[in-house]
N, C-alpha and C positions, 0 to 999 in steps of 0.2 A: 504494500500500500504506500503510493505518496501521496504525501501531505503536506498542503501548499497551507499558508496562512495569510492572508487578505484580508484590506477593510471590507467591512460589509458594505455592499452598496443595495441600493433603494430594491433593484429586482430582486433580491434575496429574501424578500421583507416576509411574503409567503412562505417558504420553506423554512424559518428563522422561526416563523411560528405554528409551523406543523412541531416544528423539534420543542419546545415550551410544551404543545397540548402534547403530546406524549411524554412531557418530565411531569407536568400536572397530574397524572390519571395515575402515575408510579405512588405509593405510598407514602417516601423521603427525601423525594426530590425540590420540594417548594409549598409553603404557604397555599400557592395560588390555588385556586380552585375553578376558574374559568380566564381562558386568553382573551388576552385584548384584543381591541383591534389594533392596527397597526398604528394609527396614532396615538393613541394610549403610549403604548413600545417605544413610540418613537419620544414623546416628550418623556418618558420616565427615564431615558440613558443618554449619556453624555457622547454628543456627537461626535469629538476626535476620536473614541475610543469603544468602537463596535468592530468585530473581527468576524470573523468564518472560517473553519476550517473547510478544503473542498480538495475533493482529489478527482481532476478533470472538471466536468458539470456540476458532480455531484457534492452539495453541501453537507459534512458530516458533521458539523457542532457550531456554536456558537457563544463569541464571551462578550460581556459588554460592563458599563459602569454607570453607578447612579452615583450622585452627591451623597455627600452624608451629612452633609450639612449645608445651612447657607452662612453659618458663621462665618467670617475673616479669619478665626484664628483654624479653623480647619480644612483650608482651603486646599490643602497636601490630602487630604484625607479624603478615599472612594469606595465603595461597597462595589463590589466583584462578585455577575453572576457568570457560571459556565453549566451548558448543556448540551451534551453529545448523543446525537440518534442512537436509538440503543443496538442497531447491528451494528454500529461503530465503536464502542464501548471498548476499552482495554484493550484500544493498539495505538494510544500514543498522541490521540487528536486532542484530548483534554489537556494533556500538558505542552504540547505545541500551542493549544490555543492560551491558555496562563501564562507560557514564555513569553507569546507576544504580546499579551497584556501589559505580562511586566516589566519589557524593556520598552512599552510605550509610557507606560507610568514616571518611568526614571528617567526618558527623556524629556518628560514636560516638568519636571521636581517635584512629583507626589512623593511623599513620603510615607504614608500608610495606606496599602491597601487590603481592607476588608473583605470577610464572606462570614454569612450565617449556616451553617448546617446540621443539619440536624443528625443525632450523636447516632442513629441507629446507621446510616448512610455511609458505611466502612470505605466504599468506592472514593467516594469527596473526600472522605477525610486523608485517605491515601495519598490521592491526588495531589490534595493540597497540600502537603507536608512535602512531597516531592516539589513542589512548586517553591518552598522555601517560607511554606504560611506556619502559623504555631498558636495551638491553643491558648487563647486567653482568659478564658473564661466561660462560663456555663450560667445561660439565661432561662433561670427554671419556670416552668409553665408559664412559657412567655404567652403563647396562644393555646386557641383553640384550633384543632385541625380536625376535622370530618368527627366530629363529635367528641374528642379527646384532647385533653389538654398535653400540649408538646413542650419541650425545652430543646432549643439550640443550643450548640457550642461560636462562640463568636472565636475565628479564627481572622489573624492579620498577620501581614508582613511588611516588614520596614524596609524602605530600605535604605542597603548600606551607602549610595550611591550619591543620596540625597543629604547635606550634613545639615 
C-alpha cells in the first residue's frame, strides 16, 4: 500500500464524511452520534490544517483540527481529530496522517496538540503514543454516550520544536 498524505481539498468533503459516519456507528470512536453536513465540518476545523490520507483515488482516513480555545493565551493550542476507513485500519494511514499533522502544527508554532479518546479505544490510544501524544489525564463521566455515561482520556503532545 502507498500512502500519499495531502491537504484535503473541497471534493473530498463526501468521502471525508462517509469515513466520520462509519467512526460514528463504531462504539469508541467519537461522541458524535449523527454527521454533519458539510458545512457544519467545515466551520468546526481549522482551515490550514485538514489532511487525507489517499493511495491513488482512493481516500483512506482523515485528520483535521479545531480551536481549543479563542483565548490569546492558547493560541498554540488545537484538539486533533483522526479517522481511518476501517478496511484501512492498521497499515500505517493513521500515523502518516498525525505525522503530517504534526509537522504542520510545528511549522505554524503550535505548541500543544490535543485528542480526547476514549480509554476503551486501545487502536487510538496506540496510535497516539506512536505519534508522540501522552496521557494527561482522565475526564471521568464527562458525557453521556448512547445511554451510558463515558470518560475520556485527554491525550497531548508538545512540542519540542516550538520553545
Amino acid at each position: 500500500m502507498t500512502i500519499t498524505v495531502r491537504g484535503l481539498e473541497t471534493r473530498d468533503s463526501m468521502k471525508v464524511l462517509a469515513i466520520f459516519a462509519e467512526a460514528i456507528k463504531g462504539a469508541d470512536s467519537t461522541f458524535e452520534t449523527n454527521v454533519p453536513t458539510w458545512r457544519e465540518w467545515d466551520r468546526a476545523h481549522l482551515p490550514a490544517h485538514r489532511f487525507v490520507a489517499v493511495e491513488g483515488t482512493k481516500v483512506l482516513g482523515w485528520s483535521a483540527l479545531s480551536r481549543f480555545s479563542e483565548r490569546r493565551e492558547y493560541a498554540g493550542v488545537v484538539e486533533c481529530y483522526t479517522f481511518v476507513r476501517a478496511d484501512s485500519r492498521r497499515k500505517g494511514v493513521g500515523l502518516a496522517l498525525l505525522s503530517g499533522l504534526v509537522g504542520a502544527t510545528e511549522a505554524q508554532g503550535l505548541w500543544t496538540v490535543q485528542a480526547l479518546v476514549f480509554p476503551e479505544n486501545a487502536a487510538a490510544l496506540a496510535l497516539h503514543e506512536r505519534a508522540g501524544f501522552r496521557v494527561v489525564g482522565t475526564r471521568e463521566r464527562i458525557g453521556r454516550h448512547r445511554g451510558r455515561w463515558r470518560d475520556i482520556l485527554l491525550l497531548e503532545r508538545r512540542s519540542p520544536a516550538v520553545a
